[in-house]
C-alpha positions as CSV (number, residue, x, y, z in Angstrom):
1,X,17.1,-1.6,24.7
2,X,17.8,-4.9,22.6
3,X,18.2,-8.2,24.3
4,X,21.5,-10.4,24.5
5,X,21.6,-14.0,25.2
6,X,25.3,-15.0,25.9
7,X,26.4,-19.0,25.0
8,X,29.6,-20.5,25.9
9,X,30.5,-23.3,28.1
10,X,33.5,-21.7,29.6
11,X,32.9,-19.4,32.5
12,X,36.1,-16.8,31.7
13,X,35.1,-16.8,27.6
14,X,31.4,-15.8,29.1
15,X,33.2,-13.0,31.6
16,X,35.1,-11.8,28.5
17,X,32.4,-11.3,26.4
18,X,30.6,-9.4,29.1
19,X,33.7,-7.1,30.4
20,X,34.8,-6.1,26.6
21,X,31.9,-3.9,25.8
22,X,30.3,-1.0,27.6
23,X,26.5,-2.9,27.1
24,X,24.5,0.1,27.4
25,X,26.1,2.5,25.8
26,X,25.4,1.1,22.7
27,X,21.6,-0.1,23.6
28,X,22.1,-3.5,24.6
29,X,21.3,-5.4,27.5
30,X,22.5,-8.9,28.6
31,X,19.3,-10.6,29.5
32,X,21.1,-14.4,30.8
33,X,24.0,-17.0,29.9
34,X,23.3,-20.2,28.6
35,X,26.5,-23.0,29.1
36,X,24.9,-25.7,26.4
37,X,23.0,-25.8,23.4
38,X,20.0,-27.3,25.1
39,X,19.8,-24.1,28.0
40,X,20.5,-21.8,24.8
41,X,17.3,-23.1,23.1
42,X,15.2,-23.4,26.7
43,X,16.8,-18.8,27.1
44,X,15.3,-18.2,23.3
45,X,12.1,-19.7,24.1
46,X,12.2,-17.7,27.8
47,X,13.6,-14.2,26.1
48,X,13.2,-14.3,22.2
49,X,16.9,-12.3,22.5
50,X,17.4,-10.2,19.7
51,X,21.2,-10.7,19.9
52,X,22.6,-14.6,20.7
53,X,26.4,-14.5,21.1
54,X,27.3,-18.3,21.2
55,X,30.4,-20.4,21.3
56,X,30.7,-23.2,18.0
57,X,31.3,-25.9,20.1
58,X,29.3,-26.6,23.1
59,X,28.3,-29.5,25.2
60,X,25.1,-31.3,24.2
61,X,23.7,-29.9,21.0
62,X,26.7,-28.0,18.7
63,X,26.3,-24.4,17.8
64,X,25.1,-25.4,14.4
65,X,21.9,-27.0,15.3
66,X,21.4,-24.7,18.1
67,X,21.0,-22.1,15.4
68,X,18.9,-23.6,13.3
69,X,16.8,-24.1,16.5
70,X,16.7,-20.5,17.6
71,X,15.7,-19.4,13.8
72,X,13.0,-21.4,14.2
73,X,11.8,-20.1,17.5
74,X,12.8,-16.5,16.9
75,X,13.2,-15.5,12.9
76,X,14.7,-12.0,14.3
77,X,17.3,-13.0,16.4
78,X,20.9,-11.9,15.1
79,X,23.5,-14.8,15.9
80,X,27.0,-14.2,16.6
81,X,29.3,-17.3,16.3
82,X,32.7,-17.3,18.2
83,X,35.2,-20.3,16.9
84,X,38.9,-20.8,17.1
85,X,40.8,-20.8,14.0
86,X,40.3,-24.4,13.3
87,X,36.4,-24.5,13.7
88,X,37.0,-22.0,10.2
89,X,35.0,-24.1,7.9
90,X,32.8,-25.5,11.2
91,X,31.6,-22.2,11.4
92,X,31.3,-21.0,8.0
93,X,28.6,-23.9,8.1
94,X,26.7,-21.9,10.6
95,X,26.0,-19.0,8.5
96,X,24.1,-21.3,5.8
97,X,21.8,-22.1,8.8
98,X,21.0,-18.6,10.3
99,X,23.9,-17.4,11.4
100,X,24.5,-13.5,10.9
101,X,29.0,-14.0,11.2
102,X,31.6,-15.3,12.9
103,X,34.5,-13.7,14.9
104,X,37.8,-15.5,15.8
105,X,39.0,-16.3,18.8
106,X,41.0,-15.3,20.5
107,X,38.2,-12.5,20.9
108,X,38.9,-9.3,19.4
109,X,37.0,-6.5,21.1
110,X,36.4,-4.4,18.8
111,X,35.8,-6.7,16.2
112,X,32.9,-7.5,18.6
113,X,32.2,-3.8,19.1
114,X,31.7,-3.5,15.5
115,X,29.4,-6.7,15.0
116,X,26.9,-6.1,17.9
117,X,26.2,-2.3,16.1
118,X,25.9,-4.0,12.9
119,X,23.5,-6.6,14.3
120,X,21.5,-4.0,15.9
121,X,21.6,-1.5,12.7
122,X,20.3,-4.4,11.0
123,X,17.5,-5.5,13.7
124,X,16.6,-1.9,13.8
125,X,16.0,-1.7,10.2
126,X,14.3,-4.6,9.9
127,X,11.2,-3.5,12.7
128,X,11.5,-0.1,10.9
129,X,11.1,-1.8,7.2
130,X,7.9,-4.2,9.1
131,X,6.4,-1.0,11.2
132,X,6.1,0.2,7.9
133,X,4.7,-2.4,6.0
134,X,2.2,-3.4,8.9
135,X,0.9,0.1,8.4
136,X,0.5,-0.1,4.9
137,X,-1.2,-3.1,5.3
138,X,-3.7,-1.5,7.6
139,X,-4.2,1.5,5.1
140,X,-4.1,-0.9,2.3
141,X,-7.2,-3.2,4.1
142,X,-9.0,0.0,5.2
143,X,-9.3,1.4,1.8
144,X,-10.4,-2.1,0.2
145,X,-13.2,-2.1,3.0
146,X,-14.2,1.2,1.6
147,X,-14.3,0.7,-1.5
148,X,-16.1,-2.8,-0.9
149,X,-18.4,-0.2,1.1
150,X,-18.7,2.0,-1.6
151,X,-19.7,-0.6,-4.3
152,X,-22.5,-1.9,-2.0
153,X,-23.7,1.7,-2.0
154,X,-23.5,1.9,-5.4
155,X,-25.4,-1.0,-6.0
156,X,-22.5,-3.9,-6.8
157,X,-23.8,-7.4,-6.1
158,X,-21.3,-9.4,-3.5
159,X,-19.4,-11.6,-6.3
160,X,-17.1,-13.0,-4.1
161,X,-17.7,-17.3,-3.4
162,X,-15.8,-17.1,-0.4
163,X,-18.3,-15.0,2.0
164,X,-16.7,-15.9,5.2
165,X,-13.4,-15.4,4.0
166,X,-14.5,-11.6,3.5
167,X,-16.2,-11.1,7.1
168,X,-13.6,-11.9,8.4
169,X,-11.3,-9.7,6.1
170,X,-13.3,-6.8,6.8
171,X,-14.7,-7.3,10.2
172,X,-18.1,-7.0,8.9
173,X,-21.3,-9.7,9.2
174,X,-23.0,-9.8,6.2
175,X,-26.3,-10.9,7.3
176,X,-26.2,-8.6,10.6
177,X,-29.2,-6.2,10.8
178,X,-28.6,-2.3,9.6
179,X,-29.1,0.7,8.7
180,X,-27.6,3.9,7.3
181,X,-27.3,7.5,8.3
182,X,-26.6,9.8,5.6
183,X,-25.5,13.6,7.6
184,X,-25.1,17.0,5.2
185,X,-22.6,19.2,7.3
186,X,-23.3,22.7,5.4
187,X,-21.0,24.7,7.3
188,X,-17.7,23.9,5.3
189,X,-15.2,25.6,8.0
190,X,-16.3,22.8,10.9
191,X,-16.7,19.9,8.8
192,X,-14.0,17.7,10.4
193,X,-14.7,18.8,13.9
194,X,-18.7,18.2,13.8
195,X,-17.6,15.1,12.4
196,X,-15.8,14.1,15.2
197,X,-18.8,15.0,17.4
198,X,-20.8,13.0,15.5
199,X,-18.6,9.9,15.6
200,X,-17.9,10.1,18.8
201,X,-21.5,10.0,20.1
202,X,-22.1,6.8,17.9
203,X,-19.5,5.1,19.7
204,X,-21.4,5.8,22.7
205,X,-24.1,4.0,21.9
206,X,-23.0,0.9,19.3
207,X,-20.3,-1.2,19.2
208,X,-20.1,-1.7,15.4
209,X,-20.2,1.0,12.5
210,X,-18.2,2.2,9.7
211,X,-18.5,5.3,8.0
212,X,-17.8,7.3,4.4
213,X,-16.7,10.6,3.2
214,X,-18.5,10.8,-0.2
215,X,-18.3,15.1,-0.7
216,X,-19.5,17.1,2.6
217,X,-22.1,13.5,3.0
218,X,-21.0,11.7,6.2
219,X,-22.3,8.3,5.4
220,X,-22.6,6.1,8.2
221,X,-23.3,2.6,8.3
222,X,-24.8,1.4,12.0
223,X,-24.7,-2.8,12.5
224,X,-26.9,-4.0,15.0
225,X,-24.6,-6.0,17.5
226,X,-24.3,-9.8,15.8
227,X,-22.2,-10.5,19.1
228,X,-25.1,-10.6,21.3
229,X,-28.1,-12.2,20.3
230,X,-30.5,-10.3,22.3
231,X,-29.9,-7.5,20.6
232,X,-33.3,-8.0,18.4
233,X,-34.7,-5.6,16.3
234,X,-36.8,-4.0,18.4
235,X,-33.8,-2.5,21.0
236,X,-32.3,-2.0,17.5
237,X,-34.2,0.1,16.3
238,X,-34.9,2.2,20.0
239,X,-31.1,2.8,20.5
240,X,-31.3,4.1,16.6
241,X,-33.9,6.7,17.9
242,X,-32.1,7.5,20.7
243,X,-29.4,8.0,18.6
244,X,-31.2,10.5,16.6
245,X,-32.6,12.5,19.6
246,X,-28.5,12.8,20.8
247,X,-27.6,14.1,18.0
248,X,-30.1,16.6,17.2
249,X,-29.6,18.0,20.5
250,X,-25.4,17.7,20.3
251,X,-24.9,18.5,16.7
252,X,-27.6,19.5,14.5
253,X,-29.2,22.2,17.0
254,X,-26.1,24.1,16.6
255,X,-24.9,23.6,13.0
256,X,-26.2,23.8,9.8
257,X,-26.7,20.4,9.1
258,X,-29.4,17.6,7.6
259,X,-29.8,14.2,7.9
260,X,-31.8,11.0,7.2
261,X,-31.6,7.5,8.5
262,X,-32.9,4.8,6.5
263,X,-35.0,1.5,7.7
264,X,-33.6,-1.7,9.1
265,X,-32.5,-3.9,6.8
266,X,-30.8,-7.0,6.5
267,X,-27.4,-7.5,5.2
268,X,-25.1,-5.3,3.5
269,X,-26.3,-6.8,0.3
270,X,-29.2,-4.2,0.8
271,X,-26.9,-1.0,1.3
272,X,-27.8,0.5,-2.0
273,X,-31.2,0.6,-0.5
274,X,-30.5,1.6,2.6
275,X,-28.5,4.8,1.0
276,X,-31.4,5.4,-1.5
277,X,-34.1,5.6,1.6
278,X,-31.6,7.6,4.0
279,X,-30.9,10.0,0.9
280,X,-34.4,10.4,0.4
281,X,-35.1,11.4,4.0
282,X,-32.3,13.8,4.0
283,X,-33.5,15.5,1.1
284,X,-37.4,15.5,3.1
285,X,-35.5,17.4,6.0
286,X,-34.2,20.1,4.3
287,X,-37.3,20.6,3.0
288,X,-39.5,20.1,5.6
289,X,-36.9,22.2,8.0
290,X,-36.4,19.3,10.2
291,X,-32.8,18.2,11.2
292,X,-32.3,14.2,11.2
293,X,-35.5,12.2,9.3
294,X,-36.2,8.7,9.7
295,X,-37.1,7.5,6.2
296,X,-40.8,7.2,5.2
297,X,-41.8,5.0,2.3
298,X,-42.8,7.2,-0.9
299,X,-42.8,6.6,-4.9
300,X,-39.4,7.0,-4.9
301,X,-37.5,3.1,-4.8
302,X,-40.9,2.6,-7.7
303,X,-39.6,5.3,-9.9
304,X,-36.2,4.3,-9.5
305,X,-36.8,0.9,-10.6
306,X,-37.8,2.2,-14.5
307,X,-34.5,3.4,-14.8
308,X,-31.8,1.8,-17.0
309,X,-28.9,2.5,-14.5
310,X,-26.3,-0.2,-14.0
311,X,-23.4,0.4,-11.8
312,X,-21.6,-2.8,-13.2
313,X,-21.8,-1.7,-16.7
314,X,-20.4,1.7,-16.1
315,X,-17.7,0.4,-13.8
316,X,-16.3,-1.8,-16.7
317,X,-16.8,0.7,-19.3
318,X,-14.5,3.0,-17.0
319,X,-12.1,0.4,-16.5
320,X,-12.0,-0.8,-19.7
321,X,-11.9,3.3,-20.9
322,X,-14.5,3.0,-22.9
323,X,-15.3,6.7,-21.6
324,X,-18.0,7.4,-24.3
325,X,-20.2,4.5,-23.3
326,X,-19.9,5.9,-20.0
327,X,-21.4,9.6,-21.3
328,X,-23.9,8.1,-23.3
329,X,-25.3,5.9,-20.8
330,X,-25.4,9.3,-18.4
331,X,-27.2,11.2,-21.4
332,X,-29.4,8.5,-21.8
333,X,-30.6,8.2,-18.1
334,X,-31.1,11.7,-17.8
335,X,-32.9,12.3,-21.1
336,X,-35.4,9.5,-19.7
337,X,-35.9,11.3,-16.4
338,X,-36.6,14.3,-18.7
339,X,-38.8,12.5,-20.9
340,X,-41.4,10.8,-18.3
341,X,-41.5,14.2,-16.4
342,X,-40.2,12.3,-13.0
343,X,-39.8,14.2,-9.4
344,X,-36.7,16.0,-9.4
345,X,-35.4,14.0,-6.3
346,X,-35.0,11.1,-9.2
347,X,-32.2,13.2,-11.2
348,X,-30.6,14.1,-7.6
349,X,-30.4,10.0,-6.6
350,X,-29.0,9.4,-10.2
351,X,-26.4,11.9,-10.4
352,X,-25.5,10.9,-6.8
353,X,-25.3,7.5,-8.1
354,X,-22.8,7.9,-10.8
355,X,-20.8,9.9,-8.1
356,X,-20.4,7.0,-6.2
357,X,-19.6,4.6,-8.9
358,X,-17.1,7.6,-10.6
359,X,-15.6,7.6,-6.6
360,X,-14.9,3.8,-6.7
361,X,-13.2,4.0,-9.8
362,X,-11.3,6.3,-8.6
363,X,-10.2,4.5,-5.8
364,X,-9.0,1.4,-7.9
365,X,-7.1,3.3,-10.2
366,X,-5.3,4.8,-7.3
367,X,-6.5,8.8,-8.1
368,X,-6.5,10.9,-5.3
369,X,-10.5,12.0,-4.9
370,X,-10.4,15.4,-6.5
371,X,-12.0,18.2,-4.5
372,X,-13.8,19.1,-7.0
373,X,-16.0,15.9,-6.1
374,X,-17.3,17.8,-3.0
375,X,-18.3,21.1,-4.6
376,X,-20.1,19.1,-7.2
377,X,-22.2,16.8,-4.8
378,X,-22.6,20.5,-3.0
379,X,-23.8,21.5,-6.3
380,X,-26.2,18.7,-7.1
381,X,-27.5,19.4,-3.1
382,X,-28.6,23.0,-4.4
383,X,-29.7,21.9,-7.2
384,X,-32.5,19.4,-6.1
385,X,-35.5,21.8,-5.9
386,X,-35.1,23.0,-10.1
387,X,-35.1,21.4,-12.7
388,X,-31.6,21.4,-14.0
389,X,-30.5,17.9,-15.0
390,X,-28.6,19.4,-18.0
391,X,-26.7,21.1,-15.6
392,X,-26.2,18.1,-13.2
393,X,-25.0,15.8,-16.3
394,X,-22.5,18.3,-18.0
395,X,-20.7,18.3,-14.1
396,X,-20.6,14.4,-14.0
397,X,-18.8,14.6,-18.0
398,X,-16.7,17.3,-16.6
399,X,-15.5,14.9,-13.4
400,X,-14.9,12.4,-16.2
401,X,-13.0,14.0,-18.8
402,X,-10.5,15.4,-16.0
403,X,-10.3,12.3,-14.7
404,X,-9.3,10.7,-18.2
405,X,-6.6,14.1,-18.4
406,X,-5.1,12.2,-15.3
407,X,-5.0,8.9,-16.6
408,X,-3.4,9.8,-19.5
409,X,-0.7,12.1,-18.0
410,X,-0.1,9.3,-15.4
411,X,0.6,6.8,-18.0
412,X,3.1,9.0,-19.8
413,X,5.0,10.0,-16.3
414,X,4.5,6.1,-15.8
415,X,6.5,5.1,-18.9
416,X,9.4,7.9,-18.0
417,X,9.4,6.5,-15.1
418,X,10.3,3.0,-16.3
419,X,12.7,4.3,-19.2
420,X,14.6,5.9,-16.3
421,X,14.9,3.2,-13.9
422,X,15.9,1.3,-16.8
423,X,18.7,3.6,-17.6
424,X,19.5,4.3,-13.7
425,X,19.7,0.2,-13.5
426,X,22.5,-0.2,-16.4
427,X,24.4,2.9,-15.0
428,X,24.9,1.0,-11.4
429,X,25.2,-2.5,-13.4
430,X,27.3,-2.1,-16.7
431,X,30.0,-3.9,-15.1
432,X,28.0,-7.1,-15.0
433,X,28.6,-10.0,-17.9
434,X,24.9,-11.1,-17.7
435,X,23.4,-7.4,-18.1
436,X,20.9,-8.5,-20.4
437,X,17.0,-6.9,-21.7
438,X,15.7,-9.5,-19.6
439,X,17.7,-9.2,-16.8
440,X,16.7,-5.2,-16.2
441,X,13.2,-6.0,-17.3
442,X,13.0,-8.5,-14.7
443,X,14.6,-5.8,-12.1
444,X,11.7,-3.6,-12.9
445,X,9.0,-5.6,-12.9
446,X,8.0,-4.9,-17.1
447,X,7.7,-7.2,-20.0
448,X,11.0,-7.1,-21.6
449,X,9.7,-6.2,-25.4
450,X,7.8,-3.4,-23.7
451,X,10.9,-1.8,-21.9
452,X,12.5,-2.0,-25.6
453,X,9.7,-0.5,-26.7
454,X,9.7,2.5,-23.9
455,X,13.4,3.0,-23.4
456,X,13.4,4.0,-27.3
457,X,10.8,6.0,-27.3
458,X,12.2,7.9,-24.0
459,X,16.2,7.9,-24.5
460,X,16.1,7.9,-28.0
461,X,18.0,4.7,-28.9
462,X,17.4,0.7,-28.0
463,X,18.8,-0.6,-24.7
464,X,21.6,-2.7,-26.1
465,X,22.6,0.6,-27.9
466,X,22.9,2.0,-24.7
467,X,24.8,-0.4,-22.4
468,X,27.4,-0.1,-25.6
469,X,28.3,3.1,-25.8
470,X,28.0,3.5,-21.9
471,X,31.0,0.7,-21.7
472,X,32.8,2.3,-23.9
473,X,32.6,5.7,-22.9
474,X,34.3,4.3,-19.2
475,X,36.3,2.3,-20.8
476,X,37.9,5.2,-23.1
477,X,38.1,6.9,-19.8
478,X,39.9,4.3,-17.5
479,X,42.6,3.4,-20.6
480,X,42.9,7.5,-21.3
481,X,43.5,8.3,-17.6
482,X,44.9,5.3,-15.6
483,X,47.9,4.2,-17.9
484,X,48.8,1.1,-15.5
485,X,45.2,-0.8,-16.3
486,X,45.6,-3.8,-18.6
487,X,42.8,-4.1,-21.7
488,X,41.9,-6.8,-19.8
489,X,41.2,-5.7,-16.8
490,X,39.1,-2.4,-18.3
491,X,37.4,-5.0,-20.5
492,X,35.9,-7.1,-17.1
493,X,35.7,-3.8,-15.4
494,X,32.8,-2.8,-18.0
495,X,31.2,-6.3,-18.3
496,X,33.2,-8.5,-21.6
497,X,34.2,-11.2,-20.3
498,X,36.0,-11.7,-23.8
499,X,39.1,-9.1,-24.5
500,X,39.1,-9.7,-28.0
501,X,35.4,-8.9,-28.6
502,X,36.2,-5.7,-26.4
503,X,38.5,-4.7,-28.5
504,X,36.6,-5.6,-31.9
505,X,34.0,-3.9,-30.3
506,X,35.9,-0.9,-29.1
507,X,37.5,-0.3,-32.3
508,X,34.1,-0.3,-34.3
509,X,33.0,2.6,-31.7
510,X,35.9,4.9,-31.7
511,X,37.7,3.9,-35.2
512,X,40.9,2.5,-32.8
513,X,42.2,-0.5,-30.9
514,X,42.1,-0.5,-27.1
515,X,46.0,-1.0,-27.6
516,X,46.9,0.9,-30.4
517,X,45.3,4.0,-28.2
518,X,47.7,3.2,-25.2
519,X,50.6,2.8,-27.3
520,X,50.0,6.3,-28.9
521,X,49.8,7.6,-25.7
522,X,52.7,5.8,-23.9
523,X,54.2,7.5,-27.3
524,X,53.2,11.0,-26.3
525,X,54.5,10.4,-22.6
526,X,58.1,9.7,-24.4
């Protein structure tokens, strides 16, 4: 039920109020009575009302101050302001200050009646319209901490100045001791569930983790816990194999599943390495038939270092759609593997690489991660005991060149888009004197010489075309069918504020005079 905060220094107006409305049948509940303005402000600050019923004039501080008051101590709150016929103009005053209306006394019941739904349609609405937006706000900051993720893993260096300022954002110490667990659920039909399992035993055992979808990979990222500073990095690392022990016996005993855990490291600045080691004891347990691996230094991170791959670089040239850069840089890498005869675990890391980095731009430019994506990480999985990097490359340019169909379609449904909310905006506003290019522009949130551009190129003829023969169409229409209308008042009705340039105007459409067409048709009446 909403709240309601009755304020009037007369005992038998408060009693009035009260008796004219059946309070809960419409939701409400009358939490207290105030009798001045200072007991009003001292009730708002008590029981942030949603609803303040209040009297113009009352003792100690007037109703107008009173509502600026409770604005400032509860933005929500709907005010009601009751004033005699005199306290007109008084109370008109109010509304500039917070007030949602006024009602004349003596009080009309259902005048009230109707109000108080109002007010609570409109406090409704307004929780329903925030509800919403704090959720997109949390699904907005949960996909930027991904994809902040995901560019770590990828190898992105932190650019941001303001460190803290990102902690903080995403809940995440930088400089907090971790390491990464990358699981490969094989069994496709119990994905989700086993994923559950698996998250649900971390929590048992640390306070602090996030974790990634990148195909059928569960990436997870453990932090050691920066709250408590004797959590050093020998306890660290025992609860990690403890960990590991837990889930071999819960999970990975009964599935068809690998895994690897990387070393400790130190910061999330070292991510890419951690995903590189924890990749590279995943790919040791599947062939060594083990289930989770804790990584074990190799020549791997050595031969990676000879490799001309920069995730920056190919991020820009995606973003920038410089998709041929993109292919050649991916030929390139993969003709040197070929060339210096490196371990086939090399071409895997790689093509995982540009996975990631193909995932992250995917995420920016707001493309829903194709399945696809999965099937080929599955693929490159399979794949990492041949020698097939042909085969790995030519499914990373396939990802690509969909993706670029996407974009492409997008943009064109984009611009239709905007052509037609252009259009829908002067059908609902030819009426107006100041409909202008700008104006609509400025409604959609385009540069005005691009909606000229667009609208063309969509409708077929330029905006100011448009609004013209729109006017003139319902205004042929009102003088044809309502005989009483003045040219005057069908030339405001369809946005002139001048009747003679109407008329000039209407004559050069339809070859006629707004008046000589009524007068030929007042002559067909007689």
């Amino acid at each position: 039920m909403l709240s309601v905060l009755i304020v009037d220094d007369e005992f038998l107006q408060r009693q009035m109020v009260k008796n004219s409305i059946d309070w809960n049948s419409i939701g409400l509940n009358i939490v207290n009575e105030a009798e001045d303005g200072l007991q009003a402000i001292e009730m708002t600050q008590l029981y942030l009302p949603d609803i303040v019923i209040m009297d113009i004039n009352i003792p100690f501080i007037d109703g107008i101050n009173v509502s600026k008051r409770i604005k400032l101590i509860s933005p929500k709150t709907e005010i009601l302001i009751l004033s005699a016929y005199g306290e007109f103009v008084y109370a008109k005053e109010a509304l500039g200050f917070g007030a949602s209306c006024f009602i004349l006394k003596p009080l009309d019941p259902g005048e009230l009646y109707r109000e108080l739904l109002h007010s609570k349609d409109k406090i409704i609405r307004k929780e329903t319209w925030n509800n919403k937006l704090k959720d997109l706000k949390k699904e907005n900051d949960q996909k930027e901490k991904g994809n902040f993720l995901l560019e770590r893993l990828a190898g992105f260096p932190i650019i941001s100045k303001d460190i803290r300022e990102l902690e903080k954002k995403y809940n995440i110490s930088f400089e907090d001791k971790l390491c990464l667990l990358d699981i490969k659920i094989c069994q496709d039909d119990c994905f989700f569930e086993n994923e559950s399992i698996i998250i649900k035993i971390i929590e048992e055992w640390f306070k602090h983790f996030e974790f990634i979808n990148i195909g059928k990979d569960l990436i997870i990222i453990i932090f050691s816990n920066y709250k408590d500073n004797s959590d050093c990095n020998g306890s660290f690392l025992l609860k990690i194999n403890l960990l590991i022990e837990k889930l071999n016996q819960e999970v990975c005993s009964r599935t068809l599943c690998f895994g690897g855990i990387s070393s400790i490291h130190q910061g999330v600045s070292q991510l890419h390495l951690s995903y590189v080691e924890a990749r590279n004891a995943l790919l040791h347990a599947k062939q060594k038939k083990q289930i989770i691996q804790i990584y074990e230094p190799n020549r791997l991170l050595t031969l990676l270092e000879n490799i001309d791959y920069n995730p920056v670089q190919i991020l820009h040239n995606l973003r920038t759609k410089q998709y041929h850069l993109v292919i050649e840089q991916m030929h390139d890498c993969f003709l040197s593997i070929r060339n210096q005869g490196m371990i086939i675990n090399i071409g895997y890391h790689i093509a995982m690489s540009y996975l990631i980095v193909f995932t992250v731009f995917f995420s920016e430019a707001g493309i829903e991660i194709p399945n696809s994506i999965a099937n080929i990480e599955k693929s490159f999985y399979q794949r990492i005991d041949d020698d097939q990097f042909i085969i790995m490359e030519n499914e990373l340019i396939m990802i690509l060149n969909n993706t670029i169909s996407v974009l492409e379609e997008r943009a064109i449904s984009s611009t239709k888009r905007k052509a037609e909310a252009a259009r829908i905006y002067i059908d609902n506003n030819y009426s107006r004197y100041d409909l202008s290019l700008d104006l609509i522009a400025d409604d959609i949130g385009v540069n005005p010489s691009y909606l000229s551009s667009i609208f063309k190129n969509i409708i077929g003829i330029t905006i100011s075309r448009y609004i013209m023969e729109l006017r003139m169409k319902i205004a042929f229409e009102q003088l044809s069918q309502n005989h009483s209308m003045t040219i005057k008042s069908v030339s405001d009705m369809v946005g002139y504020n001048d009747e003679y340039y109407f008329s000039k105007s209407f004559k050069g459409y339809f070859g006629i005079s707004p008046s000589k067409l009524l007068e030929n048709q007042f002559d067909q009446k007689n």
